[in-house]
Structures are given as structure tokens and as C-alpha cells.
N, C-alpha and C positions, 0 to 999 in steps of 0.2 A: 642674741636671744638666749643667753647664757639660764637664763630665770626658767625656763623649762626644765633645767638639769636640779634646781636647789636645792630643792627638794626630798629629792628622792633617797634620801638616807632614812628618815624618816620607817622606825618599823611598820613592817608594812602588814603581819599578821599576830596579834596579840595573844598567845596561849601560854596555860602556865603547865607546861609539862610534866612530868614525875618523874618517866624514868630514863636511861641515858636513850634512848630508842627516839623515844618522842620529843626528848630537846634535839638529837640532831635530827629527826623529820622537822620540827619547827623552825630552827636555824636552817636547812637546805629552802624550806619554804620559804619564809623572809629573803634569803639572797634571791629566789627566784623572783619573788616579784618585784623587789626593785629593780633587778635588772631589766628586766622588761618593763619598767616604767623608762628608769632612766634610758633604754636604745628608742622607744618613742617619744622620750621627749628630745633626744639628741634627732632623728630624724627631723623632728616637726622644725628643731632650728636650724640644721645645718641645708634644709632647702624653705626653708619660710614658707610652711604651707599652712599657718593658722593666725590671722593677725588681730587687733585691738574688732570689735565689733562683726567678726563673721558670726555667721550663723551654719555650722556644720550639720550635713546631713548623715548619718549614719547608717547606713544600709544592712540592715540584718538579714542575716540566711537563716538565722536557727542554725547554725556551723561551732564551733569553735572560736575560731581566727574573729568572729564577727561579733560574738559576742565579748572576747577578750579585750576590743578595739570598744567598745563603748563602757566598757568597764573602768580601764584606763586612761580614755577621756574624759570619764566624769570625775575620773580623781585628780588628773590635771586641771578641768575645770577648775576644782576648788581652790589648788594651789597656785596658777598660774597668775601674777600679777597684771594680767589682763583681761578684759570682757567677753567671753565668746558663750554663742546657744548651741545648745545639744538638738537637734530632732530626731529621732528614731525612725526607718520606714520599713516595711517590709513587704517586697512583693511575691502572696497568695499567686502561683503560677498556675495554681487549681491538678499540680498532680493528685493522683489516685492517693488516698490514705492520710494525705496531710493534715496533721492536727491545728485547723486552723484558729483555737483557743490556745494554744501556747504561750504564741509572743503576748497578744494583748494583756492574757494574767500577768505575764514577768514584766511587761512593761508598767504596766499600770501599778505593780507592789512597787517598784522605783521610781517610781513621779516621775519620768523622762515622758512629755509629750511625742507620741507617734504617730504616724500613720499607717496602715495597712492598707495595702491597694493590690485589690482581687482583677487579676486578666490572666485567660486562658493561652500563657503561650504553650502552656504543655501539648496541647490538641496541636495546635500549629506546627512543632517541631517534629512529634510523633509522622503527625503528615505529611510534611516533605521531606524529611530523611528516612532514608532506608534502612531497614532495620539492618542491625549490627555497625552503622556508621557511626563517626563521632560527631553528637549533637552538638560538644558543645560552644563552638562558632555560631551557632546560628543562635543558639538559646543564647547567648552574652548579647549578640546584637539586639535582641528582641528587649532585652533586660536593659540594657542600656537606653534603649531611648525612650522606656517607659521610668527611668530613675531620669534623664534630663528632664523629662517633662513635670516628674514630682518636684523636683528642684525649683523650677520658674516657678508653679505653683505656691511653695511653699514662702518662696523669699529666701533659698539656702546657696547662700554666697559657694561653700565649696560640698564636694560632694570625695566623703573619705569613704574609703574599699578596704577591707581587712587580707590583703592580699601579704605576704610576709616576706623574709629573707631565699624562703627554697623555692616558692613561687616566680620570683625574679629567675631567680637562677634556671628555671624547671624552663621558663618562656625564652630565655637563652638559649640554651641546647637544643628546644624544640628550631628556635627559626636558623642557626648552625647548623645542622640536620639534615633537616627537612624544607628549609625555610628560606635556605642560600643568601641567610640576611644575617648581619649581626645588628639584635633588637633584642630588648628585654621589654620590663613594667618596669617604666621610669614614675619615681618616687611622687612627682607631681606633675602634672599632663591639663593643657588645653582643649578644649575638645576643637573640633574640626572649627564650628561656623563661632567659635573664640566666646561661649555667651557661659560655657560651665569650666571649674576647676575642679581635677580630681586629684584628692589625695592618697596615698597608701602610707600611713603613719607606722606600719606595722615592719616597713621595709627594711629594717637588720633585727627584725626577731624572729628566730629559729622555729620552725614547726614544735618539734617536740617540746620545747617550752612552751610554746602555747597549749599543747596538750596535756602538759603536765600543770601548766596553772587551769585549765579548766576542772580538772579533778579536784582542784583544790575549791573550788566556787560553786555555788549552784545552778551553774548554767540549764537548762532543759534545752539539752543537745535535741534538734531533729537532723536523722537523717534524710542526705538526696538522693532520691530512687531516680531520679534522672539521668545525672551524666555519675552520679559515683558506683552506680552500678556496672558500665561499662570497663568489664574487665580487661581489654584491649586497646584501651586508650594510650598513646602513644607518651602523653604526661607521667603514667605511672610507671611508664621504662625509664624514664630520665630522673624520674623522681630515687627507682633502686640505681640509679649510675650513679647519682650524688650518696646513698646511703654507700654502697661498696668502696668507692675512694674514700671518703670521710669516714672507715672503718681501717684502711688498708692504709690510710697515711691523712691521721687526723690535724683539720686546720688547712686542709685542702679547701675544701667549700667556703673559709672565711674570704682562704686567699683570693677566689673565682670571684666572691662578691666585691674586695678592692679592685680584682682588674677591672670593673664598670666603673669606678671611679678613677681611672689612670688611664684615659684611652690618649695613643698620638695618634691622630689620622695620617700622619706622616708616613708612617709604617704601616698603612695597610692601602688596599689596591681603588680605594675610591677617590675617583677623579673627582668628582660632585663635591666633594667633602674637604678634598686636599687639590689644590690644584698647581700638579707637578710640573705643567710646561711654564710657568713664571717663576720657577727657582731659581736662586742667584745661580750667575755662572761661578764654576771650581776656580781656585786661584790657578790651576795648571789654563782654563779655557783665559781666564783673565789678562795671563802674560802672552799668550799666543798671539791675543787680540791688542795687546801693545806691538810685540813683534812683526808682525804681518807690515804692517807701513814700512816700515822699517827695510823687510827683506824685498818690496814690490818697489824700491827706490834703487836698491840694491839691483836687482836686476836690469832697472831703465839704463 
């Protein structure tokens, strides 16, 4: 699926600069977004998460990461040598202050067919969590199974998350931690009763790229007064553990993200995973088990 990368040489922001200031702002831009074209289209091949006739659901926050992901997609769209539908959705949680004309203007100037689907999880979450706890377990499950459901609805073969490179990582440390599990946000994911696929195409592109190509775009960022308010959230301690190593000894954080691709369960303590009592026997156990006959003849 090499035909996802082809591409992306292709300039990707067209300005005629004047002075040396603004050619290399336009030159540092261009390398940006090819890069970030090209690590999501290297992601979408190197785990096959977009094929000849899906129909992709695109789940917008009003974020960043969410709008950068169907930005992208629509430009692979065009170039990829294959068929695939875009649909946009976004789920109206009905917090306090949301501008819920945002998405539909931005969407609708883009021709990108969407849905917007209004359910009050905010009231729900508010309710059973205690105030000063972290919501956001509960609010992703609420979230979650009202994006399954637009999915069947809609006819949307997979279902992509703007979820990134530090996000992986962030859900690393946290279940390392706290979580006494080694688990991340794998790149492409079954749901439980096997009927939705989810993708995260964004999975080796860096936060701050994404941040910085958003300034470069018209995105109409809203913010989440839900869970990004929660200044205690244990996410954004993990989040400055990767910023201080990745300052303190850069290329740290790439390395963290190959070891998710280099695991030997050999070497670590899960029976379930690895199973250590059917190990050849050592050449030392090997010749004992020749010799035994041998020395029990010896003795008769």
C-alpha cells in the first residue's frame, strides 16, 4: 500500500514570499505538512486501515488533532488510487457555552457530508462523578457507544479518532503507573461484539505538529470545558514526563513509540502471552536426559 506515501512530495502550501523571513516560514510550512501527510499515510499502510470502498466516519471534537485528521483525509482522498467516503460527525454533548453553529458552518463551506448528533452526556457525567474526579472514563464510554451507534446508522465501514503519536504514549505510562498493565491506543482496534473498526491514522504524528499545522489552517478550534479543564488529570503529568525527557535527551519519545512496535513477550512476565512451561529443554537438561539411562544400567 506503498500508493498512500506518492504523493506527498507534492507542495503542499503555495506562497510567493518576499522576504528571507517568509520564505523560510513557507519552506518550514511545506516540510510540515508533508510530513504529516506522509506519517498518516505511512500509518493508514503499514497497518491497513483504509481499503478499496470503506466509508470512513470521522469524528470531530472541534480539537485540533480532529480537525487536522479530516483535513488530511480529504487530501488523501483525492490522491489515493483508491475509492473511499469521508463522513464527518460530531457529537453536541450539550456542555454549558458550546457553540453549536461552528461545526455545521465549517462543514458545510467544505462539502464534507456530516452529521451532528445532540445527547446530553454532559448532565450524565456531571451526575455521577464527583466533583474534582476524572470524568474522563466515563464521558469516552458514553461517547463511544453513541459513535457505534452513528456508525451502523450511517453505513461507516470504519470509524477514525484523531488520537496521535503522545496520546499513545500518554495511555502507556498512564496503564505502567497506575494501570499495572502494559497497554497503549493500538493504531487499529476491533470493538468488543467484532461489528465496528476503529482507526487512529494520526498515530506517529506529534502533538506539537499538529498544533502548529493547525495555525497554519482555518480551523475554528472549540474548546473542552469538560475534561480539559481538569487541572489534575493524571494525563497531563505524563503528558510533562514525555515533554522533560524529550527536552533533557531528544528522540527519547520516538524511541518509546518503536518499542510498541518491538515487543518479545519472551521477556516479560506474562504467562497468558508467553507460555514458559513448554520451552525446549537447555542442551545441558537435553544431555542429562540421554545420560540418565545410561547411569540407571550402570547402577543395576
Amino acid at each position: 500500500m506503498h500508493y498512500w506515501m506518492d504523493d506527498m512530495e507534492q507542495t503542499a502550501i503555495r506562497i510567493q514570499p518576499r522576504s528571507t523571513r517568509e520564505r523560510k516560514e513557507s519552506y518550514e510550512a511545506n516540510k510540515l505538512v508533508k510530513r504529516l501527510r506522509r506519517l498518516v499515510g505511512q500509518a493508514i499502510a503499514d497497518y491497513d486501515m483504509i481499503a478499496d470502498g470503506d466509508k470512513v466516519m470521522v469524528c470531530l471534537s472541534g480539537g485540533k488533532d480532529s480537525y487536522a485528521l479530516l483535513d488530511i483525509l480529504m487530501y488523501l482522498r483525492q490522491h489515493a488510487p483508491i475509492r473511499f467516503d469521508i463522513v464527518a460527525v460530531n457529537l453536541d454533548q450539550k456542555q454549558p457555552g458550546f457553540p453549536a453553529h461552528v461545526l455545521p458552518e465549517y462543514l458545510t463551506r467544505l462539502g464534507v457530508p456530516f452529521r451532528i448528533e445532540t445527547q446530553d452526556t454532559y448532565s450524565v457525567v456531571k451526575r455521577v462523578i464527583p466533583e474534582g474526579k476524572t470524568m474522563c472514563s466515563l464521558c469516552s464510554r458514553l461517547r463511544r457507544g453513541v459513535l457505534y451507534r452513528l456508525a451502523r446508522e450511517l453505513g461507516a465501514t470504519k470509524i477514525a479518532l484523531g488520537h496521535h503519536r503522545d496520546d499513545t504514549l500518554e495511555t502507556f505510562l498512564l496503564n505502567l503507573f497506575y494501570g499495572g498493565q502494559l497497554k497503549a491506543m493500538p493504531p487499529k482496534l476491533r470493538s468488543d461484539d467484532g461489528r465496528h473498526v476503529v482507526i487512529r491514522p494520526l498515530a506517529y504524528c506529534e502533538e506539537r505538529d499538529l498544533a502548529a499545522y493547525a495555525e497554519l489552517q482555518p480551523f475554528p478550534i472549540i474548546p473542552c470545558n469538560l475534561c480539559g479543564s481538569q487541572d489534575n488529570l493524571k494525563r497531563n503529568e505524563m503528558k510533562q514526563l514525555l515533554r522533560e525527557w524529550e527536552k533533557r535527551y531528544p528522540g527519547r519519545v520516538e524511541t518509546m513509540l518503536n518499542s510498541l512496535k518491538h515487543v518479545r513477550p519472551s521477556h516479560l512476565l506474562d504467562r497468558e502471552v508467553f507460555d514458559f512451561r513448554r520451552l525446549p529443554p537447555s542442551r545441558s537438561e537435553t544431555r542429562l536426559s540421554v545420560q540418565r539411562p545410561e547411569l540407571q544400567r550402570d547402577c543395576a
